[in-house]
PDB file as gemmi writes it, atoms N, CA and C in Angstrom:
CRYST1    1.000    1.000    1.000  90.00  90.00  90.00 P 1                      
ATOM      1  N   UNK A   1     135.428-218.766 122.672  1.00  0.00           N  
ATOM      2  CA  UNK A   1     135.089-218.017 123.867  1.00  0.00           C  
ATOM      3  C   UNK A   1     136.337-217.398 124.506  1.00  0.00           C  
ATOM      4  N   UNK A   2     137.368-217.918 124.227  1.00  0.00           N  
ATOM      5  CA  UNK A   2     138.607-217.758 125.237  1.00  0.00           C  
ATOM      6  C   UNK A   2     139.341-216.644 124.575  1.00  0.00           C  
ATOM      7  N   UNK A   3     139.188-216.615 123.026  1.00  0.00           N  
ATOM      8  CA  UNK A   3     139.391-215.319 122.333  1.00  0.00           C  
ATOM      9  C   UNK A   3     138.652-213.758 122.178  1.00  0.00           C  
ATOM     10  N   UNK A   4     137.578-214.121 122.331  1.00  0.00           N  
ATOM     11  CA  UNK A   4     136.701-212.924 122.787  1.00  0.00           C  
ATOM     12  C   UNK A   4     136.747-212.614 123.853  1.00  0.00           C  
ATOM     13  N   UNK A   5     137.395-213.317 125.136  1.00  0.00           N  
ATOM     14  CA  UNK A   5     137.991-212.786 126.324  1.00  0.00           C  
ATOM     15  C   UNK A   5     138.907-212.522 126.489  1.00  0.00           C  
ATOM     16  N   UNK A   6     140.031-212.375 125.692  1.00  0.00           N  
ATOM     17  CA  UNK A   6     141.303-212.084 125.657  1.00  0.00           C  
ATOM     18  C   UNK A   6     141.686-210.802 124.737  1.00  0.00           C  
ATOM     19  N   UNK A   7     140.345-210.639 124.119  1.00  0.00           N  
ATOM     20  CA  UNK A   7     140.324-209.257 123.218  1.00  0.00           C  
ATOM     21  C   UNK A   7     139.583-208.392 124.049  1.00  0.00           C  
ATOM     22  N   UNK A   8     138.719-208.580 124.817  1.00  0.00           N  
ATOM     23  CA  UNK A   8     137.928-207.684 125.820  1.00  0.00           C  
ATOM     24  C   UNK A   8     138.953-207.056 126.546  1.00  0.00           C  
ATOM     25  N   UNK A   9     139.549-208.158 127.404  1.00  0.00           N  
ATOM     26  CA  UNK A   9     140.881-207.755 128.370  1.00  0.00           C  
ATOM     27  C   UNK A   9     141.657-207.030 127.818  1.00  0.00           C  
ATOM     28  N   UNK A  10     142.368-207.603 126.519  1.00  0.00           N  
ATOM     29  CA  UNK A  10     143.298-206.241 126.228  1.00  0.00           C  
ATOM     30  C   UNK A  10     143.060-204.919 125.671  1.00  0.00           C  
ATOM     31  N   UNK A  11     141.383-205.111 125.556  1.00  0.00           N  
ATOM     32  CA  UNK A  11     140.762-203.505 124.757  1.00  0.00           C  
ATOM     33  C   UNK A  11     140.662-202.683 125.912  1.00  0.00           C  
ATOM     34  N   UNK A  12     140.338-203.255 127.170  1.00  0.00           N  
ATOM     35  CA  UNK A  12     139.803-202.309 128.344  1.00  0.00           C  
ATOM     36  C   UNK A  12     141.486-202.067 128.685  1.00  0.00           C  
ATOM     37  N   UNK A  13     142.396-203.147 128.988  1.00  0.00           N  
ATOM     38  CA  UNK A  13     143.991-202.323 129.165  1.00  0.00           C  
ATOM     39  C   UNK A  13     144.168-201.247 128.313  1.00  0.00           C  
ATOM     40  N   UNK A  14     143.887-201.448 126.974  1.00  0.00           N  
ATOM     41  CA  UNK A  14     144.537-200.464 126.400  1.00  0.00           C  
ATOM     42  C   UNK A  14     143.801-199.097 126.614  1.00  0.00           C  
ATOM     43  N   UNK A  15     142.057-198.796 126.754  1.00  0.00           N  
ATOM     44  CA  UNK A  15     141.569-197.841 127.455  1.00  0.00           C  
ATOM     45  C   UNK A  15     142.108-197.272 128.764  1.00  0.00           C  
ATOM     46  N   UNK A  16     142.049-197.787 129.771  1.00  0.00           N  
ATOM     47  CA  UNK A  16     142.985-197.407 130.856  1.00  0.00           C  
ATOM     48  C   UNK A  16     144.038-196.782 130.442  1.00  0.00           C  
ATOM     49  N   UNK A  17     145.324-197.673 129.578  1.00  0.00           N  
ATOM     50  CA  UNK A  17     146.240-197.105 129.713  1.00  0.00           C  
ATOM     51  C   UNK A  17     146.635-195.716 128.886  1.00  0.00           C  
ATOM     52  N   UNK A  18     145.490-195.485 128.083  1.00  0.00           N  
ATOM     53  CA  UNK A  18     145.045-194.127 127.352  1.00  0.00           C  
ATOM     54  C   UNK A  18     144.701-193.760 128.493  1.00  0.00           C  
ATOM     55  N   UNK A  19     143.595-193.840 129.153  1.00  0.00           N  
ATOM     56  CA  UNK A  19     142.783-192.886 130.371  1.00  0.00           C  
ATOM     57  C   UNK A  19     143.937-192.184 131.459  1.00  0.00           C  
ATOM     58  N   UNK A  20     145.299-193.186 131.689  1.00  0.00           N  
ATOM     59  CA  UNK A  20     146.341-192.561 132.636  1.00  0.00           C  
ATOM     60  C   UNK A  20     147.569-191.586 131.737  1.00  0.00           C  
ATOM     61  N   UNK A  21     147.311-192.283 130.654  1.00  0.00           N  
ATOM     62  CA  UNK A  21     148.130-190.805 129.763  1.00  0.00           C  
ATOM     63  C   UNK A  21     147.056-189.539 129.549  1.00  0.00           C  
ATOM     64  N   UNK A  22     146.316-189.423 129.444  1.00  0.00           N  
ATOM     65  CA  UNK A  22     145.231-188.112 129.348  1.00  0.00           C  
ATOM     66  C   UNK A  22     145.553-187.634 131.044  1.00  0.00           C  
ATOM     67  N   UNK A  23     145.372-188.319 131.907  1.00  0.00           N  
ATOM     68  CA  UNK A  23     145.232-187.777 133.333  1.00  0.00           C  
ATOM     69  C   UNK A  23     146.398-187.194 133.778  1.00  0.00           C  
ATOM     70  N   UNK A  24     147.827-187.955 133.220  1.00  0.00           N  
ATOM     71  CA  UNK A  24     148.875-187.291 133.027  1.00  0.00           C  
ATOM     72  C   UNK A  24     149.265-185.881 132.159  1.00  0.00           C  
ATOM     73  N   UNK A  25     148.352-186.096 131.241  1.00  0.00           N  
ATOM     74  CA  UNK A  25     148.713-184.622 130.118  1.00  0.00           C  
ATOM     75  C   UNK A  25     147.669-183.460 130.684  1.00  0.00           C  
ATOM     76  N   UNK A  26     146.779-183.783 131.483  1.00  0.00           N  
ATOM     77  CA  UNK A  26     145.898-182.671 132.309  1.00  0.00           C  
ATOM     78  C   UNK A  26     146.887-182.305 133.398  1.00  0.00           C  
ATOM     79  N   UNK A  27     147.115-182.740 134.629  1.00  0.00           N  
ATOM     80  CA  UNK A  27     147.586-182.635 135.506  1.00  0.00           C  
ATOM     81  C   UNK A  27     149.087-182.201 135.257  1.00  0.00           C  
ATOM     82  N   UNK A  28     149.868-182.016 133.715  1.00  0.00           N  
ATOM     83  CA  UNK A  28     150.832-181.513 133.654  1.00  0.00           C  
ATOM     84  C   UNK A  28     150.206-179.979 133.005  1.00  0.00           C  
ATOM     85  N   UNK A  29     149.217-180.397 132.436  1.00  0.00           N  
ATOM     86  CA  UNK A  29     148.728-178.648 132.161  1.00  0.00           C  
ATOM     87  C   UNK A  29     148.759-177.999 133.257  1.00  0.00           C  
ATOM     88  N   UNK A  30     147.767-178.392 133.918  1.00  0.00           N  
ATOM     89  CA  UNK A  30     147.419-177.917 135.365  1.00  0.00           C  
ATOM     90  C   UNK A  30     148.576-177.102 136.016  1.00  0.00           C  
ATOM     91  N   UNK A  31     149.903-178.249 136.222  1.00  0.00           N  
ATOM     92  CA  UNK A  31     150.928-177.733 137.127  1.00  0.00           C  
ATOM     93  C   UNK A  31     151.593-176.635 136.378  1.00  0.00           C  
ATOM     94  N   UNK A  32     151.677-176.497 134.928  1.00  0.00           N  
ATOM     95  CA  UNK A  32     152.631-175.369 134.326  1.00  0.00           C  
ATOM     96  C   UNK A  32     151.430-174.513 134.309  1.00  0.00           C  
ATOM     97  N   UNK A  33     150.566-174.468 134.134  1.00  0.00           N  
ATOM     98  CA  UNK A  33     148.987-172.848 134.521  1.00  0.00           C  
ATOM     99  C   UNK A  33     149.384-172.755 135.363  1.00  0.00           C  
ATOM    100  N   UNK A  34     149.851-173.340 136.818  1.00  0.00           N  
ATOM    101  CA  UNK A  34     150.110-172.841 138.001  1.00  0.00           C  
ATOM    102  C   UNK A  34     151.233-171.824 138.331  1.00  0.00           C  
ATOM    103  N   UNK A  35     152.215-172.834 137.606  1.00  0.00           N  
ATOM    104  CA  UNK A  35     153.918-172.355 137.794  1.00  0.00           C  
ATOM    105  C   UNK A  35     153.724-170.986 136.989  1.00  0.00           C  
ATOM    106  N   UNK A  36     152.877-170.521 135.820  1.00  0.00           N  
ATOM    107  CA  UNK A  36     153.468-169.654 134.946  1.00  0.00           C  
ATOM    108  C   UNK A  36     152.500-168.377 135.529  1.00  0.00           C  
ATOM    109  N   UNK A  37     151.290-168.895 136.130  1.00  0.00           N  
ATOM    110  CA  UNK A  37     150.160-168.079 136.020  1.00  0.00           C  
ATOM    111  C   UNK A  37     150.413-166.842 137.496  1.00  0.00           C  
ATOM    112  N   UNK A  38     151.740-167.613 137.925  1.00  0.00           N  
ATOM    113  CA  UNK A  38     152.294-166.858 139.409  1.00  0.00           C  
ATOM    114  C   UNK A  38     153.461-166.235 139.006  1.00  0.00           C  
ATOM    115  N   UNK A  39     154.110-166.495 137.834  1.00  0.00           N  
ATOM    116  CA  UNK A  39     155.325-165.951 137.728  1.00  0.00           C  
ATOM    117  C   UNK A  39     155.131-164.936 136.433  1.00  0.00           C  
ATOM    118  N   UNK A  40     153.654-164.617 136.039  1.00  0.00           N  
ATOM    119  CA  UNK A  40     153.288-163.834 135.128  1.00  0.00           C  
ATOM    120  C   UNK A  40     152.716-162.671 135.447  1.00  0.00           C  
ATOM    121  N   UNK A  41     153.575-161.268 134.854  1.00  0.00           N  
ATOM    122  CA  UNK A  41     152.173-160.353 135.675  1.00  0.00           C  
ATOM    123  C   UNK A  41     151.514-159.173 134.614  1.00  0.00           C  
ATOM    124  N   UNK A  42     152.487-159.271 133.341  1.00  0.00           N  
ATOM    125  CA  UNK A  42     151.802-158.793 131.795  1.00  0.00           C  
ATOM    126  C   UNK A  42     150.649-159.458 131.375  1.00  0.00           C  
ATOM    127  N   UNK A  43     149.690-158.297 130.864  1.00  0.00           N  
ATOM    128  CA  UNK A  43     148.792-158.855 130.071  1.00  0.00           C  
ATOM    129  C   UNK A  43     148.756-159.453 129.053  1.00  0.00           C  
ATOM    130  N   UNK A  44     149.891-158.941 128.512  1.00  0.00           N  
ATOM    131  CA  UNK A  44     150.040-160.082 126.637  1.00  0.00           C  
ATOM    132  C   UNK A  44     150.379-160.855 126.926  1.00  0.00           C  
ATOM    133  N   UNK A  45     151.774-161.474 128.456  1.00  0.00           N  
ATOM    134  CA  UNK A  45     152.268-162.565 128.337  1.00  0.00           C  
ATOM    135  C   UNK A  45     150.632-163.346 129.095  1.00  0.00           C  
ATOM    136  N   UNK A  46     150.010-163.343 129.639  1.00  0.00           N  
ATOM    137  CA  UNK A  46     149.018-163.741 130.316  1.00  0.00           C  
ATOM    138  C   UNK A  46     147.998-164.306 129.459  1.00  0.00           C  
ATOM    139  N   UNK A  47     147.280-163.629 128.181  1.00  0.00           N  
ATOM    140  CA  UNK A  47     146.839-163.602 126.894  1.00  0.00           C  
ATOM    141  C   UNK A  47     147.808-165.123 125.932  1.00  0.00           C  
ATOM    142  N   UNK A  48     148.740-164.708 125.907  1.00  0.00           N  
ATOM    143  CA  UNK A  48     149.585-165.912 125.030  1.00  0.00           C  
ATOM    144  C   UNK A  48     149.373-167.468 125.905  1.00  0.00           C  
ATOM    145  N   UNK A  49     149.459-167.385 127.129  1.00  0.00           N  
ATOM    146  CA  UNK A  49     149.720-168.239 127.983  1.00  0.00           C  
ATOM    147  C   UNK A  49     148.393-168.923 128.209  1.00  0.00           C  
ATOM    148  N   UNK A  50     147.061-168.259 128.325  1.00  0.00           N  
ATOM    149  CA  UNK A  50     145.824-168.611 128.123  1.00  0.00           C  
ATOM    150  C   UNK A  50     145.126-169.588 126.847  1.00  0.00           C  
ATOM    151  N   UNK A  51     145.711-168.833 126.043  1.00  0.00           N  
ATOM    152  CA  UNK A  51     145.690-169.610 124.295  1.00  0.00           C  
ATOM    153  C   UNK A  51     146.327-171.202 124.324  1.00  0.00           C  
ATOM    154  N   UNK A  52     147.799-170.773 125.004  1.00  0.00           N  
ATOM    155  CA  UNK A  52     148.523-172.211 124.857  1.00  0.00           C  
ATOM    156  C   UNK A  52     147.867-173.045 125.981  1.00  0.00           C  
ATOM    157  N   UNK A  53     147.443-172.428 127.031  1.00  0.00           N  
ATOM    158  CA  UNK A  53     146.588-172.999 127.997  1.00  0.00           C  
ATOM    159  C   UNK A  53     145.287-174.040 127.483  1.00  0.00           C  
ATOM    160  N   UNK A  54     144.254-173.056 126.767  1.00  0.00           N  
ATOM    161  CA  UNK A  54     143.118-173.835 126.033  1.00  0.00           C  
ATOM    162  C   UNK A  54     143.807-174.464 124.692  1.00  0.00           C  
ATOM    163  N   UNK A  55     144.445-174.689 124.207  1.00  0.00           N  
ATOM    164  CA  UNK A  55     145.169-175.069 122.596  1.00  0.00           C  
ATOM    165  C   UNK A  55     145.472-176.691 123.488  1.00  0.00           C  
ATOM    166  N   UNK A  56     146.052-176.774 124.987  1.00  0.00           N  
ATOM    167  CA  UNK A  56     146.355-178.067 125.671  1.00  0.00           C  
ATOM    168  C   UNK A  56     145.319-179.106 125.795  1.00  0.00           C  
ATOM    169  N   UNK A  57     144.284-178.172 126.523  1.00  0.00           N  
ATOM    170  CA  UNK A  57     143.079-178.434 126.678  1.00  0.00           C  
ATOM    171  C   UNK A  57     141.918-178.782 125.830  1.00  0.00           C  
ATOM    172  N   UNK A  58     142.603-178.148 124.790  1.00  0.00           N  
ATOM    173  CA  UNK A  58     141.665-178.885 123.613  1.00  0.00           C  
ATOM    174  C   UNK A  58     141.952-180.293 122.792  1.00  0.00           C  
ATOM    175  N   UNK A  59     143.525-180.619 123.347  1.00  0.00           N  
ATOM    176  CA  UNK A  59     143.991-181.241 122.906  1.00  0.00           C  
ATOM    177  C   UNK A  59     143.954-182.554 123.537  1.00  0.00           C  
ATOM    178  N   UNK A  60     143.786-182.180 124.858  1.00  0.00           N  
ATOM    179  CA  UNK A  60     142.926-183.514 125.723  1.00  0.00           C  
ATOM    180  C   UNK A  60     141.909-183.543 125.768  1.00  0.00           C  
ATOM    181  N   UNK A  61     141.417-183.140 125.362  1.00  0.00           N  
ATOM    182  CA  UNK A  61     139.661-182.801 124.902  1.00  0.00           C  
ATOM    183  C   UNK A  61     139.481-184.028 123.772  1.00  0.00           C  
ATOM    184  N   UNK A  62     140.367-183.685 123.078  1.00  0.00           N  
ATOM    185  CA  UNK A  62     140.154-184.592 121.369  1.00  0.00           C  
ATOM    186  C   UNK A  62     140.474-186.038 121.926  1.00  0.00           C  
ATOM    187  N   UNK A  63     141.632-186.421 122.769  1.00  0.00           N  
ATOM    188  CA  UNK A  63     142.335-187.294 123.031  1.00  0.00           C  
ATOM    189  C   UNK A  63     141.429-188.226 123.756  1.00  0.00           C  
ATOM    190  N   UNK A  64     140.389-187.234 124.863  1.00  0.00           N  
ATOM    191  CA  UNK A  64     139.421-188.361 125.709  1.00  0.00           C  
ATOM    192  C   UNK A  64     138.225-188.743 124.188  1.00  0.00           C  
ATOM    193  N   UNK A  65     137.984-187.841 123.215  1.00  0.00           N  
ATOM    194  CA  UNK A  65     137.217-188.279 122.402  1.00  0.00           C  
ATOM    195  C   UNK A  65     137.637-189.632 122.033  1.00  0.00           C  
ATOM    196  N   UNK A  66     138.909-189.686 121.403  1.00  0.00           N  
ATOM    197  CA  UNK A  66     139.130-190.780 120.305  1.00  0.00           C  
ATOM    198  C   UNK A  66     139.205-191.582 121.486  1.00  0.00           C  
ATOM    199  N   UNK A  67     139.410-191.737 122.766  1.00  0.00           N  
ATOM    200  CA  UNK A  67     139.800-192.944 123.729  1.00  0.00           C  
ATOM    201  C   UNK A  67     138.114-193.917 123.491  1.00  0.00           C  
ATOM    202  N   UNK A  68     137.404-192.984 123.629  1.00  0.00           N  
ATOM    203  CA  UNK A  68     135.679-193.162 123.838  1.00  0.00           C  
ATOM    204  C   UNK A  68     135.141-193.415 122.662  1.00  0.00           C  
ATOM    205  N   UNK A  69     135.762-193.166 121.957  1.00  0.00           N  
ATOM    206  CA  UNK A  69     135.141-193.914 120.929  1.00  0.00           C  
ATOM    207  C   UNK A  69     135.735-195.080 120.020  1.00  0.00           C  
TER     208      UNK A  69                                                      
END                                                                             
């Protein structure tokens, strides 16, 4: 019993501590879309920046997958 509670505990730590690295890799997307999306005023650079924008986003996309499953 005391082992199946000690594997629970450290499966849900280790979820969390995935869940605060994803929340970290959003919220650093977030802040550079901000920083770049004000200091940009070309359409191609705007276009490139969008791509690497969703290419991030997809990439925490995958990341909350594998956490969840």
């Amino acid at each position: 019993m005391c082992g199946y509670t000690s594997l629970v505990t450290t499966l849900i730590a280790v979820a969390c501590s995935q869940f605060d690295k994803l929340k970290t890799a959003i919220l650093d997307i977030r802040q550079q879309h901000i920083t770049t999306h004000h200091a940009q005023e070309d359409e191609q650079d705007n276009a490139i920046e969008n791509f690497d924008f969703q290419t991030k986003l997809n990439t925490c996309i995958r990341h909350h997958q594998d956490i969840t499953t």
